[in-house]
PDB file of N, CA, C, O and CB in Angstrom:
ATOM      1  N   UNK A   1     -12.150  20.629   2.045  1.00  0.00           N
ATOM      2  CA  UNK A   1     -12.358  19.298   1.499  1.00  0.00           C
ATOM      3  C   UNK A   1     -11.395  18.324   2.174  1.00  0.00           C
ATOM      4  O   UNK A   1     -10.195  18.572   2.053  1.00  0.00           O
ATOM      5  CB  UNK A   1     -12.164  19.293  -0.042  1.00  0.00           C
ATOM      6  N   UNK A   2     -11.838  17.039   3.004  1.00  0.00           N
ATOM      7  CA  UNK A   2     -11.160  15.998   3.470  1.00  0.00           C
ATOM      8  C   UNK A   2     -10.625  15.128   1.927  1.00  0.00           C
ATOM      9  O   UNK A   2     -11.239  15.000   0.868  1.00  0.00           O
ATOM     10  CB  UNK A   2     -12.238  15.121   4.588  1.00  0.00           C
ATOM     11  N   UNK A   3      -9.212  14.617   2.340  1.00  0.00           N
ATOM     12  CA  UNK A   3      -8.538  14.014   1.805  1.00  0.00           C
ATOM     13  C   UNK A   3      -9.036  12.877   1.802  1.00  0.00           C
ATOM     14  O   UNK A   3      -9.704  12.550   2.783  1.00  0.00           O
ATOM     15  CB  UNK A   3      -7.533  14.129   2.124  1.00  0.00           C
ATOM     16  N   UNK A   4      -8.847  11.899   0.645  1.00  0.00           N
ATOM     17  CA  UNK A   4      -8.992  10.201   0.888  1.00  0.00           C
ATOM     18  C   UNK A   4      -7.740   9.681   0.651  1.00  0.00           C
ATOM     19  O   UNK A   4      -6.958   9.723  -0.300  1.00  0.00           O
ATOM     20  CB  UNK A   4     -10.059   9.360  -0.127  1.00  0.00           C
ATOM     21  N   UNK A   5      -7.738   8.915   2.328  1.00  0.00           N
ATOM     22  CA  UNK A   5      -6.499   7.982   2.643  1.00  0.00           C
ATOM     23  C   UNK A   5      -7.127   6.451   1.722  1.00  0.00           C
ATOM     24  O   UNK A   5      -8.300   6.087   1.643  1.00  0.00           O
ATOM     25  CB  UNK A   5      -6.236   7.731   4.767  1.00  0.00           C
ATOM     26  N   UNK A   6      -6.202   5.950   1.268  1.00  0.00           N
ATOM     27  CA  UNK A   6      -6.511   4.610   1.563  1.00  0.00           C
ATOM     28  C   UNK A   6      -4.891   3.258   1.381  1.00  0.00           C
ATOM     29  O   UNK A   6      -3.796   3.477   0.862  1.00  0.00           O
ATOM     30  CB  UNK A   6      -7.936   4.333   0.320  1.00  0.00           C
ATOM     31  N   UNK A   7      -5.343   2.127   1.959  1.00  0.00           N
ATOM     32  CA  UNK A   7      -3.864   1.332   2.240  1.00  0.00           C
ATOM     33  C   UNK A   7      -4.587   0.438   1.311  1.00  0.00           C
ATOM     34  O   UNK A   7      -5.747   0.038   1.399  1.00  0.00           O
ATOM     35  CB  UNK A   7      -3.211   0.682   4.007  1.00  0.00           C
ATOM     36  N   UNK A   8      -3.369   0.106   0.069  1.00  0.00           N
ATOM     37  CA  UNK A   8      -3.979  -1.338  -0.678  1.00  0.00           C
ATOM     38  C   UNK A   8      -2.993  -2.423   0.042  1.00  0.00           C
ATOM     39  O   UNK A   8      -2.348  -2.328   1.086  1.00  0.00           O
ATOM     40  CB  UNK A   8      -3.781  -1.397  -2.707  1.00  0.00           C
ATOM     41  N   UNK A   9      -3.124  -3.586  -0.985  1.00  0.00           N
ATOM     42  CA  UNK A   9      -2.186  -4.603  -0.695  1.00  0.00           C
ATOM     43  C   UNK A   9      -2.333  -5.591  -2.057  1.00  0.00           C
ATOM     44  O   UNK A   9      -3.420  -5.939  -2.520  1.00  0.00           O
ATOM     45  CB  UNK A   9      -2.548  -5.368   0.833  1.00  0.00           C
ATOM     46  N   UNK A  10      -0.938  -5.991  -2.636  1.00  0.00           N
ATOM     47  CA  UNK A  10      -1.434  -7.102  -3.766  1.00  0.00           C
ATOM     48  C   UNK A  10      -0.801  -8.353  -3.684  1.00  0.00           C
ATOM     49  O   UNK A  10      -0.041  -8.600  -2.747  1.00  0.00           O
ATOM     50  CB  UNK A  10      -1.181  -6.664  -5.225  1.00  0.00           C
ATOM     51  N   UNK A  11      -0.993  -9.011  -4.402  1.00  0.00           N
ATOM     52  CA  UNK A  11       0.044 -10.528  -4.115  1.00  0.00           C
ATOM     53  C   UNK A  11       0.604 -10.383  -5.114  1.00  0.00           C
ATOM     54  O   UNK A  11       0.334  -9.767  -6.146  1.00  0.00           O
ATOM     55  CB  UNK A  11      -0.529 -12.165  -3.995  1.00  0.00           C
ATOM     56  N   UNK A  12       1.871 -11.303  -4.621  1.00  0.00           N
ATOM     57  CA  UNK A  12       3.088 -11.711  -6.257  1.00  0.00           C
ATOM     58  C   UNK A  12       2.344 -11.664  -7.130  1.00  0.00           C
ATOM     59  O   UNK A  12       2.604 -10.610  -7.710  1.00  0.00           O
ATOM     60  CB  UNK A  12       3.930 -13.294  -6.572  1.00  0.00           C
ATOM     61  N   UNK A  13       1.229 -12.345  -7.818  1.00  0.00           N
ATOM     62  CA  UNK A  13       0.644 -12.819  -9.078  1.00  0.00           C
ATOM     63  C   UNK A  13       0.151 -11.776  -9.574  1.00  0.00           C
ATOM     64  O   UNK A  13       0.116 -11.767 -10.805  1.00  0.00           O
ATOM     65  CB  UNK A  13      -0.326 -13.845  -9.032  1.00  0.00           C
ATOM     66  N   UNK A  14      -0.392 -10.552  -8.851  1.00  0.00           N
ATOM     67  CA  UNK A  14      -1.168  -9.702  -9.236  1.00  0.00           C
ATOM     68  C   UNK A  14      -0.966  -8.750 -10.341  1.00  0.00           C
ATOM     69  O   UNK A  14      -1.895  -8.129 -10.858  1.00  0.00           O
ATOM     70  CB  UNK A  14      -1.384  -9.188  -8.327  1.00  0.00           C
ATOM     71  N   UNK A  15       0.238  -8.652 -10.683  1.00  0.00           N
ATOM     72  CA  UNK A  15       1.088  -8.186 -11.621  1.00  0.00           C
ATOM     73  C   UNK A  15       0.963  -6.418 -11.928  1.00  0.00           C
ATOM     74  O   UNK A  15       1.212  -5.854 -12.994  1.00  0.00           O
ATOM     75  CB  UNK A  15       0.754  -9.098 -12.897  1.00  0.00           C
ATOM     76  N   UNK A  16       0.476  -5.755 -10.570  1.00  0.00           N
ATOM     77  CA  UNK A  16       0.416  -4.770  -9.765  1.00  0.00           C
ATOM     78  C   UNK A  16      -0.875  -4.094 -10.910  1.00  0.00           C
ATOM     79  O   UNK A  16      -0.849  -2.868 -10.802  1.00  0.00           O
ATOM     80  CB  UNK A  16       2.054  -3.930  -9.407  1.00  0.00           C
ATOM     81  N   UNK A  17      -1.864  -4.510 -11.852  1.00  0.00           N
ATOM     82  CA  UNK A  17      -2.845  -4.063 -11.966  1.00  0.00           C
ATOM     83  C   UNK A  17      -3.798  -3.771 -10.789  1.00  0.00           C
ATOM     84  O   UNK A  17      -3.702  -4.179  -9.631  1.00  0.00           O
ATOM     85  CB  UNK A  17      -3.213  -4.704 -12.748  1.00  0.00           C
ATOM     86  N   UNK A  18      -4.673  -3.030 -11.299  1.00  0.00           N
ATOM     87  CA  UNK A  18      -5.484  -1.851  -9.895  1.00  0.00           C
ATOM     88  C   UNK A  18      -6.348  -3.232  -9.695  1.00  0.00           C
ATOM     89  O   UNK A  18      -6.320  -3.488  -8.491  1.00  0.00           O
ATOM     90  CB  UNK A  18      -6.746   0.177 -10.453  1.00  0.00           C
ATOM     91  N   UNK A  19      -6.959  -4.032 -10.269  1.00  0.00           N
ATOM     92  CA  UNK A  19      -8.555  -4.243 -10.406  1.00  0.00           C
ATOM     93  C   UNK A  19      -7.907  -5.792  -9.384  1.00  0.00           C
ATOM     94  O   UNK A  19      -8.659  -6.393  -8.616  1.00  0.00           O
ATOM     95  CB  UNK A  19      -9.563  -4.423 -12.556  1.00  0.00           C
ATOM     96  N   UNK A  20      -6.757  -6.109  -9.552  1.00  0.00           N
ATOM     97  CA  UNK A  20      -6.388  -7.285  -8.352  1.00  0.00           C
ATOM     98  C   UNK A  20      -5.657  -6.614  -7.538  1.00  0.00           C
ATOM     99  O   UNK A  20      -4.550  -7.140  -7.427  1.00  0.00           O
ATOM    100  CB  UNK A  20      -5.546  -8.651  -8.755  1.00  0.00           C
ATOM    101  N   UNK A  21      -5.814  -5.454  -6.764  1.00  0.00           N
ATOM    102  CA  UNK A  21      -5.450  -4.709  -5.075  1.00  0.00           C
ATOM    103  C   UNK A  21      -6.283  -5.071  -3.910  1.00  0.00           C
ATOM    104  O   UNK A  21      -7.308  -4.441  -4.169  1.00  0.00           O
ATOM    105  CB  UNK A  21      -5.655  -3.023  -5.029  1.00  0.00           C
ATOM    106  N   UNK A  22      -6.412  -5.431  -3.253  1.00  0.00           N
ATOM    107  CA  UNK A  22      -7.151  -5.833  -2.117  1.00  0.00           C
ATOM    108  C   UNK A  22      -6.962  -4.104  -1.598  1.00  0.00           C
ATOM    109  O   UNK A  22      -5.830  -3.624  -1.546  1.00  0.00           O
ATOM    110  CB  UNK A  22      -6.407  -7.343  -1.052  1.00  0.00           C
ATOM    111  N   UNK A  23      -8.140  -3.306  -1.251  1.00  0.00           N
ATOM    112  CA  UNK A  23      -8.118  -2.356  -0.119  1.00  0.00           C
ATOM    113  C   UNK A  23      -7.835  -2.843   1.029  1.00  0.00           C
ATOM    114  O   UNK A  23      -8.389  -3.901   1.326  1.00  0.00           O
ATOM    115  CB  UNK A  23      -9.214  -1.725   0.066  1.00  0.00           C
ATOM    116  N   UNK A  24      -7.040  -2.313   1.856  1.00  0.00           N
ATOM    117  CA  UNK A  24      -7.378  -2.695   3.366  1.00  0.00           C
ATOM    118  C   UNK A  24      -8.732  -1.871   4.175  1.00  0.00           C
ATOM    119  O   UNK A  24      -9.792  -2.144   4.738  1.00  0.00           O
ATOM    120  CB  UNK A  24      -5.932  -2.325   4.250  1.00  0.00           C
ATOM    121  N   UNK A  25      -7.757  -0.502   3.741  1.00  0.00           N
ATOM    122  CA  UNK A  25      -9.162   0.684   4.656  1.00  0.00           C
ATOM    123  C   UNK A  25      -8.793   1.987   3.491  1.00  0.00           C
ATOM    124  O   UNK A  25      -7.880   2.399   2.776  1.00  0.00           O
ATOM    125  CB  UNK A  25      -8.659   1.410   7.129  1.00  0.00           C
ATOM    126  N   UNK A  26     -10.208   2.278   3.884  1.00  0.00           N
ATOM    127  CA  UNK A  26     -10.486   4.103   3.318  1.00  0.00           C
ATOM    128  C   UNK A  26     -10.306   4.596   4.362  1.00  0.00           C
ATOM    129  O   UNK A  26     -10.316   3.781   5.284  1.00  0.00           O
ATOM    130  CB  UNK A  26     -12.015   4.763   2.703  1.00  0.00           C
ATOM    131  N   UNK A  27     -10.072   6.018   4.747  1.00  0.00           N
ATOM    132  CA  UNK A  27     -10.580   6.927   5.747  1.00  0.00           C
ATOM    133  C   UNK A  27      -9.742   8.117   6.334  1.00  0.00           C
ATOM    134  O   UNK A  27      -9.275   8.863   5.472  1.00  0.00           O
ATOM    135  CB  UNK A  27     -10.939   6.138   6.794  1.00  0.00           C
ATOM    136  N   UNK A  28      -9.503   8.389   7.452  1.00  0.00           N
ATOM    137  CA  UNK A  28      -8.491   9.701   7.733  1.00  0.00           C
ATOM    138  C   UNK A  28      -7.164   9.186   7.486  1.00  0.00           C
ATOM    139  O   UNK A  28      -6.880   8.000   7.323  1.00  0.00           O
ATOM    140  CB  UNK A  28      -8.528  10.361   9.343  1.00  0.00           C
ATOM    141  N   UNK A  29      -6.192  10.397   7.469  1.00  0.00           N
ATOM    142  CA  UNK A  29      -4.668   9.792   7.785  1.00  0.00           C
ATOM    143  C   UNK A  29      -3.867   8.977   8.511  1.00  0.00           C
ATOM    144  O   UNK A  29      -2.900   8.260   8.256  1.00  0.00           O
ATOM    145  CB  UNK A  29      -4.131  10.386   8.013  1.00  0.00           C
ATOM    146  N   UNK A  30      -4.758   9.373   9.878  1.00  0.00           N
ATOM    147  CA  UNK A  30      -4.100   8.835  11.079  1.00  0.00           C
ATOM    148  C   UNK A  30      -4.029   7.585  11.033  1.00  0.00           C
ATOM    149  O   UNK A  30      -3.130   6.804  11.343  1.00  0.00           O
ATOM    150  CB  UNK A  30      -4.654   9.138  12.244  1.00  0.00           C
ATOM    151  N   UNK A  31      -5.352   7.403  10.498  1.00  0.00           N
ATOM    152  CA  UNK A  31      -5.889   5.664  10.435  1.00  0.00           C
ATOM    153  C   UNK A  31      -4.791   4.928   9.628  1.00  0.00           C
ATOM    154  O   UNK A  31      -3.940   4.085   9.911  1.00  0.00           O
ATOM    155  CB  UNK A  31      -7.579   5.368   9.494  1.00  0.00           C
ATOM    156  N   UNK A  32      -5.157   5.586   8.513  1.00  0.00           N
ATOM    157  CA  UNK A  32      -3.842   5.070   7.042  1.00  0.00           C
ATOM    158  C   UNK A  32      -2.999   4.412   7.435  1.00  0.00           C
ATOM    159  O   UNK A  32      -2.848   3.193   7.517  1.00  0.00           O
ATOM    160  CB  UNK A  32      -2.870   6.155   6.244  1.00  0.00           C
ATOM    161  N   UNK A  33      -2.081   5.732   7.840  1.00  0.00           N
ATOM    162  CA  UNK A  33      -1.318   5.281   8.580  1.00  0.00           C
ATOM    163  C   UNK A  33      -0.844   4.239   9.234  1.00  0.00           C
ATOM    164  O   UNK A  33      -0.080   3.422   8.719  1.00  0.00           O
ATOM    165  CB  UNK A  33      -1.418   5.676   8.986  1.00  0.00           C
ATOM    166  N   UNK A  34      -1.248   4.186  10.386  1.00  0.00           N
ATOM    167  CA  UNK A  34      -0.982   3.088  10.998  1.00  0.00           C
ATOM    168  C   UNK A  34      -1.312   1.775  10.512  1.00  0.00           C
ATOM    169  O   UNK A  34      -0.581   0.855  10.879  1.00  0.00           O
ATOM    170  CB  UNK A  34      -1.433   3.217  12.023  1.00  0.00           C
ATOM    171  N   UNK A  35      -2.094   1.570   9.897  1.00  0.00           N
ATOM    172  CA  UNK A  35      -3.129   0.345   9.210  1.00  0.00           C
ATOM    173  C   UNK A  35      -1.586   0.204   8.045  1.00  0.00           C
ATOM    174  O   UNK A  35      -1.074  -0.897   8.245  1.00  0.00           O
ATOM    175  CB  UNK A  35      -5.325   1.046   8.264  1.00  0.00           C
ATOM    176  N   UNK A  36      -1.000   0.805   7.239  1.00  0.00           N
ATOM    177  CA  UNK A  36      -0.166   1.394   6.405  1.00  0.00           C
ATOM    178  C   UNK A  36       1.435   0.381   7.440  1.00  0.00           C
ATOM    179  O   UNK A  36       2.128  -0.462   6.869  1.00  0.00           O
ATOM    180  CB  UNK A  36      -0.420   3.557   6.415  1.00  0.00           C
ATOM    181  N   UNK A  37       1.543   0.601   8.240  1.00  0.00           N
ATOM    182  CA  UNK A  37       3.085   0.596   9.242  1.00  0.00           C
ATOM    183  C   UNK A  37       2.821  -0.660   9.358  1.00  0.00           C
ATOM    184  O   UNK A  37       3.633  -1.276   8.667  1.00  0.00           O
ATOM    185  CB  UNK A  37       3.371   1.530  10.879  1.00  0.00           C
ATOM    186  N   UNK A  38       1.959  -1.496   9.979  1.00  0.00           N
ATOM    187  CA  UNK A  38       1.332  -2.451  10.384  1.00  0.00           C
ATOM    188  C   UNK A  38       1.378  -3.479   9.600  1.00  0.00           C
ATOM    189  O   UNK A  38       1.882  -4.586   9.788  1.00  0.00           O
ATOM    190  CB  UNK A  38       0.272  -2.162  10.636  1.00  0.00           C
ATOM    191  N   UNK A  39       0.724  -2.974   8.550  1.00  0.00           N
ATOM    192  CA  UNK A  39       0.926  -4.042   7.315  1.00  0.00           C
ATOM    193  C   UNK A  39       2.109  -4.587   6.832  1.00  0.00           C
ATOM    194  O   UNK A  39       2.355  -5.760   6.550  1.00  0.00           O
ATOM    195  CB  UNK A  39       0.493  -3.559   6.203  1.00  0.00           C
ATOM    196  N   UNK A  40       3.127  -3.156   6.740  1.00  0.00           N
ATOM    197  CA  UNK A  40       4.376  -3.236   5.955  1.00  0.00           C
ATOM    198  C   UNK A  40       5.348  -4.044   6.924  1.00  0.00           C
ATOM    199  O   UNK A  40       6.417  -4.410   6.434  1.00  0.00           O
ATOM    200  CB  UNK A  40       4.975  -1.695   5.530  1.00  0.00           C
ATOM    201  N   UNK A  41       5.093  -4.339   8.173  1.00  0.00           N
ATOM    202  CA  UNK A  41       6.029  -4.634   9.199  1.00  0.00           C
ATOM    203  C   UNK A  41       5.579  -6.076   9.197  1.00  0.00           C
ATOM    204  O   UNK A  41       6.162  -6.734  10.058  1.00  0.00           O
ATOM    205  CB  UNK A  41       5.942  -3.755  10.646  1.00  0.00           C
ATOM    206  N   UNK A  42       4.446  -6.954   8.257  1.00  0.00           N
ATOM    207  CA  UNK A  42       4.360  -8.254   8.395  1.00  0.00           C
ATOM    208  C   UNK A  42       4.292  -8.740   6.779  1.00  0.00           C
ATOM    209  O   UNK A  42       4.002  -9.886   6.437  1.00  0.00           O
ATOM    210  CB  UNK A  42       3.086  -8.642   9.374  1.00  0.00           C
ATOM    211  N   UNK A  43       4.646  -7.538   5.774  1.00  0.00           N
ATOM    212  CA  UNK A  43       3.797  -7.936   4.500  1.00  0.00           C
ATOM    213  C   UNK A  43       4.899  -8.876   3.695  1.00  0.00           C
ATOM    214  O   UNK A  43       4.452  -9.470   2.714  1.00  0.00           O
ATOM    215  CB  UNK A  43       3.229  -6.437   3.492  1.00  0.00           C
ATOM    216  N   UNK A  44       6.409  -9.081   4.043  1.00  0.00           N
ATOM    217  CA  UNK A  44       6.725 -10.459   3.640  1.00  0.00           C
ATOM    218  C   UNK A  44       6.253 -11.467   4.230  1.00  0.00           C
ATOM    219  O   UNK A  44       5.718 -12.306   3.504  1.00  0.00           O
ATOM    220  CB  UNK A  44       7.871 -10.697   3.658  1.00  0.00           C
ATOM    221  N   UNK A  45       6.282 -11.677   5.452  1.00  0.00           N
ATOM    222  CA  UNK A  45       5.725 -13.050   6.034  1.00  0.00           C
ATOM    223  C   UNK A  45       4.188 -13.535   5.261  1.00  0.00           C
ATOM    224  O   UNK A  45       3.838 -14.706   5.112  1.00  0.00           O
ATOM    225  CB  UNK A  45       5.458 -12.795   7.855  1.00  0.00           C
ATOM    226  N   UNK A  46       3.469 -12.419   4.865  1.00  0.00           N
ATOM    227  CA  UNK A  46       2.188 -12.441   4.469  1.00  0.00           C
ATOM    228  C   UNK A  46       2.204 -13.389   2.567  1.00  0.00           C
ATOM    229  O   UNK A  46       1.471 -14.179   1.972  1.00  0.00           O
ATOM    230  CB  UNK A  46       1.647 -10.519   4.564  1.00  0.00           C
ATOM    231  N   UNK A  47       3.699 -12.546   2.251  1.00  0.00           N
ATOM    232  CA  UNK A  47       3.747 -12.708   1.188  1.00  0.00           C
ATOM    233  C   UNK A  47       2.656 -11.274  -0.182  1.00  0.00           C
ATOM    234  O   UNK A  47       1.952 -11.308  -1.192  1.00  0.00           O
ATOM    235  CB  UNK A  47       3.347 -14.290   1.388  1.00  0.00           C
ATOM    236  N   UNK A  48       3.129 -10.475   0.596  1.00  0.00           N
ATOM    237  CA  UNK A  48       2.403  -9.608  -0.581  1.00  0.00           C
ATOM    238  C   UNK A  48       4.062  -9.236  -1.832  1.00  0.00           C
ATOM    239  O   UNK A  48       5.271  -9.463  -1.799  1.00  0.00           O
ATOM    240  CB  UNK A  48       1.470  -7.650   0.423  1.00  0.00           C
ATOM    241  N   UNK A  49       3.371  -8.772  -2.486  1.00  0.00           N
ATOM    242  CA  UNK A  49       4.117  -8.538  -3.421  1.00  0.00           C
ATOM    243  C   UNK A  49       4.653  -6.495  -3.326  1.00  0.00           C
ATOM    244  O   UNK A  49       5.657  -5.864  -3.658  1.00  0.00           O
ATOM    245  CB  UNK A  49       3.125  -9.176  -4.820  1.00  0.00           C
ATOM    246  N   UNK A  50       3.376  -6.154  -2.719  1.00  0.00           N
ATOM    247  CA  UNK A  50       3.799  -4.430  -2.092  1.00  0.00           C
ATOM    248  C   UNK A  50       2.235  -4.326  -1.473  1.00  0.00           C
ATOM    249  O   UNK A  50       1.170  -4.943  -1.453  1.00  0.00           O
ATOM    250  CB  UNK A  50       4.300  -2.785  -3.668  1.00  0.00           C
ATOM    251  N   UNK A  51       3.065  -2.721  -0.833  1.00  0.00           N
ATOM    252  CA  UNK A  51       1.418  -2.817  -0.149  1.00  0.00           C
ATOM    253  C   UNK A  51       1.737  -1.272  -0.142  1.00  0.00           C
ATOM    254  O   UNK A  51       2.866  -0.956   0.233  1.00  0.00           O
ATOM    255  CB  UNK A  51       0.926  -3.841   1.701  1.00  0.00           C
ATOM    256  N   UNK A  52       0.729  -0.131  -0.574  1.00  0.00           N
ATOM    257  CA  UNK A  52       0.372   1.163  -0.684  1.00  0.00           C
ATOM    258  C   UNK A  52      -0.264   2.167   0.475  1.00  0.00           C
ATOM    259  O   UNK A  52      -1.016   1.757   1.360  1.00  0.00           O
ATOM    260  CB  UNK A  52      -0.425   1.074  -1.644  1.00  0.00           C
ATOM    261  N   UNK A  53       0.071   3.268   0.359  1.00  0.00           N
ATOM    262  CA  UNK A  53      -0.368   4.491   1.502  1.00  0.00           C
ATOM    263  C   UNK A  53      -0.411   5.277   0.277  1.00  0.00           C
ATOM    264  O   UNK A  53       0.472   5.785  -0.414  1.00  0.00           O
ATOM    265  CB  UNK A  53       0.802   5.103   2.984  1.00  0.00           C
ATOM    266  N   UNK A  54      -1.996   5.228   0.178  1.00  0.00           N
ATOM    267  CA  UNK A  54      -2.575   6.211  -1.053  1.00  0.00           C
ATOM    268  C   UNK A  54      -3.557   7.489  -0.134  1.00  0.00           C
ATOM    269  O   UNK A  54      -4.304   7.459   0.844  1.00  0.00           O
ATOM    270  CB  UNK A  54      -3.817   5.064  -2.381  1.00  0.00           C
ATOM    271  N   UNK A  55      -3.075   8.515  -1.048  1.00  0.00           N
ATOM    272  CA  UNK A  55      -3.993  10.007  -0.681  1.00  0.00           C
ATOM    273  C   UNK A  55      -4.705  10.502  -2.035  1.00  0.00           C
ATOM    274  O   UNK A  55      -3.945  10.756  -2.969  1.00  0.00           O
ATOM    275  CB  UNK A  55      -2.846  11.465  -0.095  1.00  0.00           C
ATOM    276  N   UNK A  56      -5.931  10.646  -2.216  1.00  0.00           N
ATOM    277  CA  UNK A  56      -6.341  11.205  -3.052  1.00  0.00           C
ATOM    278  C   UNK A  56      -6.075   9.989  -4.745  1.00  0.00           C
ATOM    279  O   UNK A  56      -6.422  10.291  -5.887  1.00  0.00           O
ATOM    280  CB  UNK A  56      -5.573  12.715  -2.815  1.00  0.00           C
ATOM    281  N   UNK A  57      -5.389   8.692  -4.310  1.00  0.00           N
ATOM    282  CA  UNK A  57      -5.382   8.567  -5.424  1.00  0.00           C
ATOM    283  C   UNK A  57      -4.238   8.220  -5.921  1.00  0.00           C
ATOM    284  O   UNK A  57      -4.115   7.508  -6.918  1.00  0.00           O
ATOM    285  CB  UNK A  57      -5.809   9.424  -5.870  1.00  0.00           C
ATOM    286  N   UNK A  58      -3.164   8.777  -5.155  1.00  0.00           N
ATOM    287  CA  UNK A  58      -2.063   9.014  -5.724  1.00  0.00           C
ATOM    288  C   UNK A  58      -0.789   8.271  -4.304  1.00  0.00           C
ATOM    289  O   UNK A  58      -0.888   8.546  -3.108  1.00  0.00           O
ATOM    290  CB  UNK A  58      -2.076  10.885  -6.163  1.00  0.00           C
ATOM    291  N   UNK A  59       0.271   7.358  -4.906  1.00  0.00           N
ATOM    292  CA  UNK A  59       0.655   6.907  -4.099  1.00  0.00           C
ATOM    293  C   UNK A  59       1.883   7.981  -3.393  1.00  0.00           C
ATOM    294  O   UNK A  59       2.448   8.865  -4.037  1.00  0.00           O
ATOM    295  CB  UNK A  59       0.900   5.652  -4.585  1.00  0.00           C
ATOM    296  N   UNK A  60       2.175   7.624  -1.706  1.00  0.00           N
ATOM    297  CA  UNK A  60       2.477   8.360  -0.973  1.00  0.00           C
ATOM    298  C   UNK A  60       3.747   7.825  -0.558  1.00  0.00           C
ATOM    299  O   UNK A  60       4.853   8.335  -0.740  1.00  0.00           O
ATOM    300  CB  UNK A  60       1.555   8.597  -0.141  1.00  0.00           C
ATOM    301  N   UNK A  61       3.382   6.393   0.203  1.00  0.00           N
ATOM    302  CA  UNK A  61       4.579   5.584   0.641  1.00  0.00           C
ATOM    303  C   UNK A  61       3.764   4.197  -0.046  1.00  0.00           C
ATOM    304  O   UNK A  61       2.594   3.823  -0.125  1.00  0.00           O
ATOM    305  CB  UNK A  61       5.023   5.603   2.613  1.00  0.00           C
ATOM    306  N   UNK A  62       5.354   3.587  -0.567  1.00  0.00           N
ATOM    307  CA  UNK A  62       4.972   2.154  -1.208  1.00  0.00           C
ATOM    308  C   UNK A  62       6.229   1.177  -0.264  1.00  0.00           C
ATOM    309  O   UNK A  62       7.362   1.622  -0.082  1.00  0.00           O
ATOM    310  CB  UNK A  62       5.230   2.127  -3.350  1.00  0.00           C
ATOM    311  N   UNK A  63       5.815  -0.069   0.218  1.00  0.00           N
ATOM    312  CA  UNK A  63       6.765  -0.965   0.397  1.00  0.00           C
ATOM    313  C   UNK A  63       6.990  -2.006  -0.498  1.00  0.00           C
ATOM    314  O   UNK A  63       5.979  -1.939  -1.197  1.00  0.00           O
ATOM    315  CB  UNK A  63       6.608  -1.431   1.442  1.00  0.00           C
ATOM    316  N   UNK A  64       7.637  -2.896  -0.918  1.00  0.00           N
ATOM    317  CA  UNK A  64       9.184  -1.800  -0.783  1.00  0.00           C
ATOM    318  C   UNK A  64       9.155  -0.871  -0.976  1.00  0.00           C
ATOM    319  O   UNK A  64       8.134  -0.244  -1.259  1.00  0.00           O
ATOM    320  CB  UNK A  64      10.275  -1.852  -1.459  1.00  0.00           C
ATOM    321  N   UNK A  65      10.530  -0.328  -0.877  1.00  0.00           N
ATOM    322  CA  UNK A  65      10.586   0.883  -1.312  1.00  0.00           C
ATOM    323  C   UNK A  65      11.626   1.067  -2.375  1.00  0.00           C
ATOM    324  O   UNK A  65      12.837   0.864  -2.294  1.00  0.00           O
ATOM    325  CB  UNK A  65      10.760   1.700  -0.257  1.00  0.00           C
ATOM    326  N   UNK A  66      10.924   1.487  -3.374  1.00  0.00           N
ATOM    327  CA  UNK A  66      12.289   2.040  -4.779  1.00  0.00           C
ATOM    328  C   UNK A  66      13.344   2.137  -4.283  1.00  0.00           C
ATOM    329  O   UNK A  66      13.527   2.633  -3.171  1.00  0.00           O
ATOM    330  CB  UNK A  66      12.255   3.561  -5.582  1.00  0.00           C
ATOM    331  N   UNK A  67      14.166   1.711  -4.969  1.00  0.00           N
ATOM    332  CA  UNK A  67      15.599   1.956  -4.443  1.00  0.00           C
ATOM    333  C   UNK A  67      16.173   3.365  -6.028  1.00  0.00           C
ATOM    334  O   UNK A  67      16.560   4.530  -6.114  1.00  0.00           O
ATOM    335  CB  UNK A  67      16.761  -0.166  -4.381  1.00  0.00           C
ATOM    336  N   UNK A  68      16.040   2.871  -6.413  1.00  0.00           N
ATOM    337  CA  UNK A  68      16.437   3.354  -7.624  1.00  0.00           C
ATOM    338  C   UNK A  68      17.706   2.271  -8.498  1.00  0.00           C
ATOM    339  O   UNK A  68      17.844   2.386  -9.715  1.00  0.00           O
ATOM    340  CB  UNK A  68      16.985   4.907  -7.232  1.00  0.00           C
ATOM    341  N   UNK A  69      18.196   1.685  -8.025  1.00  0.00           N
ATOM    342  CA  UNK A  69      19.478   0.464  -8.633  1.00  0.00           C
ATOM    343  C   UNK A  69      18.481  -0.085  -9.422  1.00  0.00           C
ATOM    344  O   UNK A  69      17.251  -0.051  -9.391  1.00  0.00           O
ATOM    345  CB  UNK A  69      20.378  -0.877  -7.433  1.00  0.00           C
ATOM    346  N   UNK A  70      19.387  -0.647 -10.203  1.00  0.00           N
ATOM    347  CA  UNK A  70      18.730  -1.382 -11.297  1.00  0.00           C
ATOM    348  C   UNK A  70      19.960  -2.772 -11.599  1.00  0.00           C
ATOM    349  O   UNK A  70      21.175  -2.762 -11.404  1.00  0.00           O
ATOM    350  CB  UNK A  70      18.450  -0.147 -12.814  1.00  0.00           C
ATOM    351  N   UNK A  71      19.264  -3.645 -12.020  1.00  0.00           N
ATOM    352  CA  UNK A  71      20.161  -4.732 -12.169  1.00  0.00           C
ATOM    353  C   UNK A  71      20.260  -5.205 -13.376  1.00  0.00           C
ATOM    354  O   UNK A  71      21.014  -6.150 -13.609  1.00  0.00           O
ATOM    355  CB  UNK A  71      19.895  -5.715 -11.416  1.00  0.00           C
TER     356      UNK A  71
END
């Protein structure tokens, strides 16, 4: 059974509910991936609020990235 990749993206406002995620792409890893690096390397200038590298569903790599600190 093939895995499902997929890269979201949301804006500040979105208030990280599913149903306001913009998909970018479904499809293999490789793709993800990169589509995934790409994004994250412009997604302040863009102004997203985070942007996802989902497998199956389940998130993989998120930008930001958790730090764990808390303020």
């Amino acid at each position: 059974m093939e895995d499902n990749w997929e890269v979201v993206i949301a804006d500040p406002d979105s208030q990280g509910e599913p149903r306001d995620e913009e998909v970018l792409m479904r499809g293999a890893e490789d793709e993800a991936r990169r589509v995934y690096i790409d994004r994250t390397a412009e997604a302040a200038d863009r102004g997203h609020a985070y942007v996802k590298l989902r497998r199956d569903g389940t998130d993989v790599e998120t930008w930001p990235q958790l730090t764990g600190w808390t303020v």
